[in-house]
C-alpha positions as CSV (number, residue, x, y, z in Angstrom):
1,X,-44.4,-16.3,-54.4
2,X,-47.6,-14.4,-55.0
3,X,-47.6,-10.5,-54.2
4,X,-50.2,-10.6,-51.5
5,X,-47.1,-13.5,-49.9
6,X,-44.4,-10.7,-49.9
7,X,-45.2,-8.2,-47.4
8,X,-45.6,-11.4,-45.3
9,X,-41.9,-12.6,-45.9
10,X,-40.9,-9.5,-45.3
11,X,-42.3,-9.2,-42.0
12,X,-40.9,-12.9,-40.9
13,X,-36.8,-11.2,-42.3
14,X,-37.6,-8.2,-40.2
15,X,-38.9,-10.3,-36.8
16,X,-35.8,-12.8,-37.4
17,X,-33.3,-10.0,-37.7
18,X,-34.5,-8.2,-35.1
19,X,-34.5,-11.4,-32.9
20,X,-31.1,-11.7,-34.0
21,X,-30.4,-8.5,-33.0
22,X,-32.0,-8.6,-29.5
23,X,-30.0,-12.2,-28.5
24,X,-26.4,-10.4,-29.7
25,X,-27.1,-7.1,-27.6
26,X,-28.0,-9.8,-24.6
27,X,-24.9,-11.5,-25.4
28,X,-22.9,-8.1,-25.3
29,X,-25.0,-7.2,-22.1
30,X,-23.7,-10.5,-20.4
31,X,-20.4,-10.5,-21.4
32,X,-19.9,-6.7,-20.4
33,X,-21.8,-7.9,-16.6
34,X,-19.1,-11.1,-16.6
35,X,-16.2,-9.0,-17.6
36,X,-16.7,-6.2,-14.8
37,X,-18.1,-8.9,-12.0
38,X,-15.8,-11.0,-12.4
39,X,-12.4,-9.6,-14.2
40,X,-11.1,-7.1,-11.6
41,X,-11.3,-10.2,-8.9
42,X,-9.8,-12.8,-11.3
43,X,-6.6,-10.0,-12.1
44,X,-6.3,-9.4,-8.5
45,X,-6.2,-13.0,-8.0
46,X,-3.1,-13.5,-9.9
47,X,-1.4,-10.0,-9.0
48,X,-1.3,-10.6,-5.2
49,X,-0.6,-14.1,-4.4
50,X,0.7,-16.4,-1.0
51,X,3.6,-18.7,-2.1
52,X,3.8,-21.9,-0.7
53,X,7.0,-21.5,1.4
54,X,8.2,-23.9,4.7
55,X,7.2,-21.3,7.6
56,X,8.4,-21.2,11.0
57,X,6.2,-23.5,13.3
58,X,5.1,-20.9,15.8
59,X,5.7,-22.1,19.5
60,X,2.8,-21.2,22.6
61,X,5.5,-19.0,24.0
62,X,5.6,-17.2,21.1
63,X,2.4,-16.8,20.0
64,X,1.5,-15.6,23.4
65,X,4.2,-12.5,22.7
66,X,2.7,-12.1,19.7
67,X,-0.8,-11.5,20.9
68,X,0.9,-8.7,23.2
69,X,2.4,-6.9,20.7
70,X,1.3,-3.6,19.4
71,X,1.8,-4.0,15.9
72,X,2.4,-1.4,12.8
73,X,3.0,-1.9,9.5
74,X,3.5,0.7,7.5
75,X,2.4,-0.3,3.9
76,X,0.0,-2.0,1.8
77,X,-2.0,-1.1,-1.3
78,X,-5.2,-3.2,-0.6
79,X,-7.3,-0.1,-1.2
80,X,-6.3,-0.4,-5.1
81,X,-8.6,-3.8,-5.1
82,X,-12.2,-4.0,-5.7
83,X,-13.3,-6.2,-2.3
84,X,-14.8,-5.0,0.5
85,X,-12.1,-4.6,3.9
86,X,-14.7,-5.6,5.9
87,X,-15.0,-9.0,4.7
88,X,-12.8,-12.2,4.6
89,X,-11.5,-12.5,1.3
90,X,-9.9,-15.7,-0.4
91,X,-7.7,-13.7,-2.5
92,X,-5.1,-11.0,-1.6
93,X,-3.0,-10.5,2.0
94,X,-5.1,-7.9,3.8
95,X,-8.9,-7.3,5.0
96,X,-10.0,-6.3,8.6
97,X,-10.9,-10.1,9.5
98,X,-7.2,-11.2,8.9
99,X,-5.5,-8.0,10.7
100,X,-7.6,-9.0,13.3
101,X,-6.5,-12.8,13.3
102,X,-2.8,-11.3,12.9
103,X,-2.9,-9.0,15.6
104,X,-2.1,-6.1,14.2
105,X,-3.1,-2.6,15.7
106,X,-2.6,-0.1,13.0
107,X,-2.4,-1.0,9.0
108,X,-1.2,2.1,7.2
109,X,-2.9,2.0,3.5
110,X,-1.7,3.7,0.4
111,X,-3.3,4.9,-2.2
112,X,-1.7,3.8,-5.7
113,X,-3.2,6.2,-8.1
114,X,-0.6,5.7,-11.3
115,X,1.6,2.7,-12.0
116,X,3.6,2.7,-15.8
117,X,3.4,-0.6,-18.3
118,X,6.1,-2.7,-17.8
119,X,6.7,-1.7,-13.9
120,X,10.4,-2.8,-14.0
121,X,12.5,-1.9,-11.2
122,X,15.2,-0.3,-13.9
123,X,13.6,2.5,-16.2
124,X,9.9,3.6,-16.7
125,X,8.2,6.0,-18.8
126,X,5.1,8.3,-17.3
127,X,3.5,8.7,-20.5
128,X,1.6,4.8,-19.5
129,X,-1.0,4.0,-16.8
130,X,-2.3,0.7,-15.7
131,X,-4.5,2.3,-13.3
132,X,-6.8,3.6,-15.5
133,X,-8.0,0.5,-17.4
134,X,-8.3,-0.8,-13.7
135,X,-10.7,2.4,-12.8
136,X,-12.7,1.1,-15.9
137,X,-12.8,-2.2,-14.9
138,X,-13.9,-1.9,-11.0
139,X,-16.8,0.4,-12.2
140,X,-15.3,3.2,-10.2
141,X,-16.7,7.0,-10.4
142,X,-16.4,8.5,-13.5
143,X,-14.3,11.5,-12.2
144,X,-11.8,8.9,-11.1
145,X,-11.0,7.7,-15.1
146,X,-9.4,10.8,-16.3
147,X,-8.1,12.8,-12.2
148,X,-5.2,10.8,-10.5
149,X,-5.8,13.6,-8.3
150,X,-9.6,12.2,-8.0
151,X,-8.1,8.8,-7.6
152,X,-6.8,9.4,-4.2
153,X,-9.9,11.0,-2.9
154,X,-11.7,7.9,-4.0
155,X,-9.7,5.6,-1.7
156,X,-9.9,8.2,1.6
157,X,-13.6,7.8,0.7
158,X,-13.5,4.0,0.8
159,X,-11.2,3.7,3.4
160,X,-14.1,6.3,5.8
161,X,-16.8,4.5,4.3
162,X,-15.2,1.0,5.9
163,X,-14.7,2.9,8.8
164,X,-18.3,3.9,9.0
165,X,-19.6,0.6,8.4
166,X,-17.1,-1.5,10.9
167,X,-19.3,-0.7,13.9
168,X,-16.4,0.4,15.8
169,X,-14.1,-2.6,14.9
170,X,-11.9,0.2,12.1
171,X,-10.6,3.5,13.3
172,X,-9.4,6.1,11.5
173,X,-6.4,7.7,12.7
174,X,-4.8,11.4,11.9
175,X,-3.6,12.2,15.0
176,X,-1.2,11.4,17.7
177,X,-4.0,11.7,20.6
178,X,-5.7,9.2,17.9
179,X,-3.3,6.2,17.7
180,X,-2.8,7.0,21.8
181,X,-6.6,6.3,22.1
182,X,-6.3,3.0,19.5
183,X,-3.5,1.6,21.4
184,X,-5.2,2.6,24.6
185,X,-8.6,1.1,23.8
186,X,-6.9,-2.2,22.8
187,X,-4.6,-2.3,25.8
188,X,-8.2,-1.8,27.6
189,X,-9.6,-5.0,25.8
190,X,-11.3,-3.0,22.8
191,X,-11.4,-5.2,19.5
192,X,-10.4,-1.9,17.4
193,X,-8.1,-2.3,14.5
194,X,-6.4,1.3,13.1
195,X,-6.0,2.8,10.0
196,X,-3.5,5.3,8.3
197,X,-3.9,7.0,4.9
198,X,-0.8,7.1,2.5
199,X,-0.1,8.0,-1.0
200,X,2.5,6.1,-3.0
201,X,4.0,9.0,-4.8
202,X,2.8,12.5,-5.1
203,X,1.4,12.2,-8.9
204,X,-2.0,13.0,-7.1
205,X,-1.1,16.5,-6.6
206,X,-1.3,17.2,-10.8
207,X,1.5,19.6,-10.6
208,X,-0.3,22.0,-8.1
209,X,0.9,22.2,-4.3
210,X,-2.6,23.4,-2.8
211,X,-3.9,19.8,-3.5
212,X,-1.6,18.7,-0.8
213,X,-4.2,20.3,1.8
214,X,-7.0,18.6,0.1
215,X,-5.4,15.7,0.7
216,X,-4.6,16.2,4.3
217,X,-8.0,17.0,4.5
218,X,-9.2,14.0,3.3
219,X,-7.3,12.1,5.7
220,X,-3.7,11.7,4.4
221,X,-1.0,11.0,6.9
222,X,2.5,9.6,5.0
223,X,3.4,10.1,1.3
224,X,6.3,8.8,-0.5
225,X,7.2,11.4,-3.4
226,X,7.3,8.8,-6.2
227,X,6.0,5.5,-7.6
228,X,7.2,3.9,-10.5
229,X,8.0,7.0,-13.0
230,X,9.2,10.4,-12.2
231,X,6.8,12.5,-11.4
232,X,6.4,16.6,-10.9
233,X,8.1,16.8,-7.5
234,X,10.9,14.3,-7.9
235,X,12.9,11.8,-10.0
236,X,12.2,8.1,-9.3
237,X,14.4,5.2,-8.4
238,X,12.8,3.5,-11.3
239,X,12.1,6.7,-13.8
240,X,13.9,7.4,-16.7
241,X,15.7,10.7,-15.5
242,X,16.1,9.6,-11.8
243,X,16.8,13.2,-10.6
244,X,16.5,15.2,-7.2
245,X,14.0,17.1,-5.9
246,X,11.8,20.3,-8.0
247,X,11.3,23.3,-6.8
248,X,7.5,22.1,-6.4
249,X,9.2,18.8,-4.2
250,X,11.0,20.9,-2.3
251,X,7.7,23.4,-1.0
252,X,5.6,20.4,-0.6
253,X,8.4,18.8,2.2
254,X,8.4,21.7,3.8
255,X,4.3,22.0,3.6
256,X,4.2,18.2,4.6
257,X,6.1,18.6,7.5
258,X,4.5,21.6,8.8
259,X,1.2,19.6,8.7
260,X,2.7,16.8,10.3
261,X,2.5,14.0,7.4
262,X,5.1,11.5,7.5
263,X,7.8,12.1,4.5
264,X,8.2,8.4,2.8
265,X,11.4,8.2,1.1
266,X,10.2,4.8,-0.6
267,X,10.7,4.7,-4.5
268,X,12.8,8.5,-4.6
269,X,15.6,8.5,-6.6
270,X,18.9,8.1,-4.4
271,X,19.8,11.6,-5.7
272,X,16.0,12.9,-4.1
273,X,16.9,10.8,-1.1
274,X,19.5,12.6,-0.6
275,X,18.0,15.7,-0.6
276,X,15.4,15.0,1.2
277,X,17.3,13.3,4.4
278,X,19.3,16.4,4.3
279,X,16.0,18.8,4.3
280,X,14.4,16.2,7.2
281,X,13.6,18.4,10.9
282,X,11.3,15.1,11.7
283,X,12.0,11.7,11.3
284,X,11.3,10.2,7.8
285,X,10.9,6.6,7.0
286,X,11.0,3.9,4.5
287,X,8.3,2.5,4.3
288,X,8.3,-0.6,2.2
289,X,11.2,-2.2,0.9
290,X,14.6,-3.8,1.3
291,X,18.6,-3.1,1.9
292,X,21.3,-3.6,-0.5
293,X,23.4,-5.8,1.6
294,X,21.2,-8.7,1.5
295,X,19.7,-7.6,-1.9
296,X,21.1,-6.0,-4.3
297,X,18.4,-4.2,-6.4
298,X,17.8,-0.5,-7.1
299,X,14.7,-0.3,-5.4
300,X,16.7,-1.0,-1.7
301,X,18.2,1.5,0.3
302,X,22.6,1.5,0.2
303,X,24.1,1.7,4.2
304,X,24.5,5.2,3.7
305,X,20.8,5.7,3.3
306,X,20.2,3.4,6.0
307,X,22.1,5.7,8.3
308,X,20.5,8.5,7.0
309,X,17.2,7.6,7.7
310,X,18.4,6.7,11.5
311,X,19.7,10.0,11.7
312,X,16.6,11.7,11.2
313,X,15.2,9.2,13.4
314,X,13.3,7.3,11.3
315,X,12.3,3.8,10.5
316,X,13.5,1.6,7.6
317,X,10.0,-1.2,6.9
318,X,11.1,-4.4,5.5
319,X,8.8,-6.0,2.5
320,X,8.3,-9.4,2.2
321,X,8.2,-10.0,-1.8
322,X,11.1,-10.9,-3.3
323,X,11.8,-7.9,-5.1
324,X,12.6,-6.5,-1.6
325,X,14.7,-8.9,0.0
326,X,15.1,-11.5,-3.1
327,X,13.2,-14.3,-1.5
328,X,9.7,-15.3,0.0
329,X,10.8,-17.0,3.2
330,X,10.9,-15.4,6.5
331,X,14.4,-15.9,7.0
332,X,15.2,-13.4,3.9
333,X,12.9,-11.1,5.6
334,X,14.7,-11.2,8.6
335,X,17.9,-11.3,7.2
336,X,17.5,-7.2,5.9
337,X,16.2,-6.7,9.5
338,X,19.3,-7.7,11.0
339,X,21.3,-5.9,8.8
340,X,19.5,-2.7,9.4
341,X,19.6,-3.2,13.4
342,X,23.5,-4.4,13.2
343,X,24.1,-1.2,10.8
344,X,22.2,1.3,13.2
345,X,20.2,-0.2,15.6
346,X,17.4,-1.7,16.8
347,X,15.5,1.6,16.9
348,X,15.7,1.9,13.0
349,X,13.5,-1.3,12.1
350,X,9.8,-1.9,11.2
351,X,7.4,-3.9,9.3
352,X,6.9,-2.8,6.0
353,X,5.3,-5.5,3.7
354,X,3.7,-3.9,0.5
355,X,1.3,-6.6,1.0
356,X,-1.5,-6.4,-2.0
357,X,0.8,-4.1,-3.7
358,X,1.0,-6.8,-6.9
359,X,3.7,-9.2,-5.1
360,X,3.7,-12.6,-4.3
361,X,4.9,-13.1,-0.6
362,X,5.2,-16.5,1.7
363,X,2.2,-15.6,4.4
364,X,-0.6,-13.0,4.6
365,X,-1.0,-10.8,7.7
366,X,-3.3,-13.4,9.8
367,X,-0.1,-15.2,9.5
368,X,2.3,-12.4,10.7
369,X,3.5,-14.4,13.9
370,X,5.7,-16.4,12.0
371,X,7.8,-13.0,11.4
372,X,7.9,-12.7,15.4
373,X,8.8,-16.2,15.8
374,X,11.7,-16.0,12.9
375,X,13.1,-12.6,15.4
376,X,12.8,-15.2,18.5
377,X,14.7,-17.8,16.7
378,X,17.7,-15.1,15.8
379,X,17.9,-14.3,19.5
380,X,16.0,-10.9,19.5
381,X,14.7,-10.4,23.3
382,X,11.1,-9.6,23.8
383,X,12.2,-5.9,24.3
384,X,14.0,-5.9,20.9
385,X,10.8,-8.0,18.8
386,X,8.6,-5.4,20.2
387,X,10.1,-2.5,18.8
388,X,10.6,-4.1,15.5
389,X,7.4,-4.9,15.2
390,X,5.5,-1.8,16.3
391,X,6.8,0.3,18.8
392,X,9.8,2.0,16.2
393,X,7.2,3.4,14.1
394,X,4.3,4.3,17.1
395,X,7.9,6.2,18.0
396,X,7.5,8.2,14.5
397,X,4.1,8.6,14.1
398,X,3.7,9.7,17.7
399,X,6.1,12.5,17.2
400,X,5.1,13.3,13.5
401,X,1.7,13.5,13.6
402,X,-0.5,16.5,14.1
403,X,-0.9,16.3,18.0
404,X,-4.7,16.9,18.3
């Protein structure tokens, strides 16, 4: 190669590397664009799924006292997923298309802001987060990587901005004068689906009570005190100490009741159970979850608790996952519903379902008559199927809830 050739070569090396260069950062660029369009839906996708289980055949009759029904269920963690709750979705249990096709009047939706490795029913550590590589993932705000806190305020946010965009067909509710208007409105003919704000555990809260009012503020209604882990104001059923109440626990009942928020025993320790259905002035409830008599894990509530629960007044909300009631099919469901009416009454039981909440279950809520026919099979009058399915926890919330 002659000297005057060299500069020449070394041009070509450069122009090839660079091209090099350019098609690996495109390749980076793609994979990065795959990753966040299309991971957080594919995870989902295998997180929350619809078994295939033999489901009651839903008579005329019954589907006709279905669509009369006010109904209320008081948990599910769909605000956690990256899909819009305005649209039909093929994957996960709730969006506002299939409340409407279930006839339900008023979804209560948590936030889940922290949730450990491992998420065993048995022991968990705090020190892990799935959560945040989900935050990642879903492109969420940055302030919502590093504030659990921030977390929570990010989901009121979504849950308004739905609200905003529904035209009418999502409402918002934080008062008792606002779930009488929703059930008035749809008693009037009004297609209006409701909405509650909950927070599964009070992790948000990073330690300092006056969060609590930002919360409220933001739109908060119920809050269970723990998730999967202890946390700042009480030992979980799952953490690794599994203690009572704190000091900061028991300030933030008091606080929560005086605002009118709904205390959710859900996930508390049995010890911080305790406690708290001792502290109760309102009724509390349960809001997702199962009984030990017809499943015997942790997570479920013993007959004692059941009784205390009814004492306050309160509602005990039956899941539909098998970690709950230790099967998919109606019947199981059912089955810790009769227990719970048999041990205390009929006034005690409610719809609970933890529907996207990482469980597989036998029916998503356009489905949910199957539930009301399963009640009419067992012999539950109309009377009876209504309160289960609504009208115990319109009861609560009417009487909990900040009036105006």
């Amino acid at each position: 190669m002659s000297s005057a050739d060299a500069p020449v070569s070394r041009r070509r090396r450069r122009f090839t590397v660079k091209r090099i260069l350019v098609a690996l950062l495109a390749l980076v660029v793609l994979a990065a664009v795959a990753f966040f369009a299309l991971a957080p839906g594919i995870v989902e996708k295998g997180m929350n799924e619809i078994v295939t289980e033999p489901l009651p055949e839903v008579t005329d009759e019954t589907q006709a006292l279905h669509d009369s029904l006010t109904i209320l269920d008081m948990h599910s963690d769909t605000l956690l997923w990256k899909r819009d709750l305005l649209d039909r979705s093929d994957r996960g249990h709730v969006d506002l298309p299939r409340l409407q096709d279930g006839n339900v009047a008023l979804q209560v939706f948590s936030s889940v802001s922290k949730s450990p490795k491992g998420q065993n029913f048995d022991s968990n550590s705090a020190d892990t987060d799935n959560i945040t590589l989900l935050t990642f993932a879903q492109l969420q705000p940055p302030r919502t990587w590093t504030s659990i806190f921030e977390r929570s305020m990010y989901h009121a946010e979504k849950l308004q901005d739905a609200e905003e965009r529904s035209e009418g067909a999502l409402r918002l509710v934080r008062t008792s004068d606002d779930l009488q208007g929703l059930i008035a409105d749809r008693a009037a003919g009004k297609d209006v689906t409701g909405a509650l704000l909950s927070l599964e555990g009070l992790q948000p809260l990073e330690g300092d009570a006056d969060n609590l009012g930002r919360l409220y503020d933001a739109g908060y209604r119920m809050a269970g005190f723990t998730h999967f882990f202890d946390n700042e104001v009480a030992g979980s059923m799952h953490g690794e100490e599994k203690e009572g109440l704190t000091d900061l626990g028991r300030e933030v009942f008091d606080e929560m009741e005086e605002l009118g928020m709904i205390v959710d025993v859900a996930h508390a320790s049995h010890t911080a159970v305790a406690e708290m259905l001792a502290r109760a002035t309102k009724p509390v409830v349960s809001s997702h979850g199962g009984v030990q008599a017809t499943c015997e894990v942790n997570r479920n509530l013993t007959d004692d608790e059941i009784r205390g629960v009814a004492a306050t007044g309160g509602v005990v909300g039956i899941a539909y996952f098998d970690g709950a009631v230790c099967d998919t099919r109606v019947k199981a469901v059912v089955d810790a519903m009769v227990h719970v009416r048999d041990l205390v009454g009929i006034d005690h039981v409610g719809l609970g379902s933890d529907y996207d909440g990482s469980v597989a279950v036998g029916w998503d809520t356009s489905e949910l008559a199957v539930v009301t026919q399963e009640l009419v099979d067992r012999g539950f009058s109309d009377a009876d199927v209504a309160a289960v399915m609504g009208g115990n926890v319109q009861r609560v919330m009417t009487e909990v809830l900040p009036k105006g």
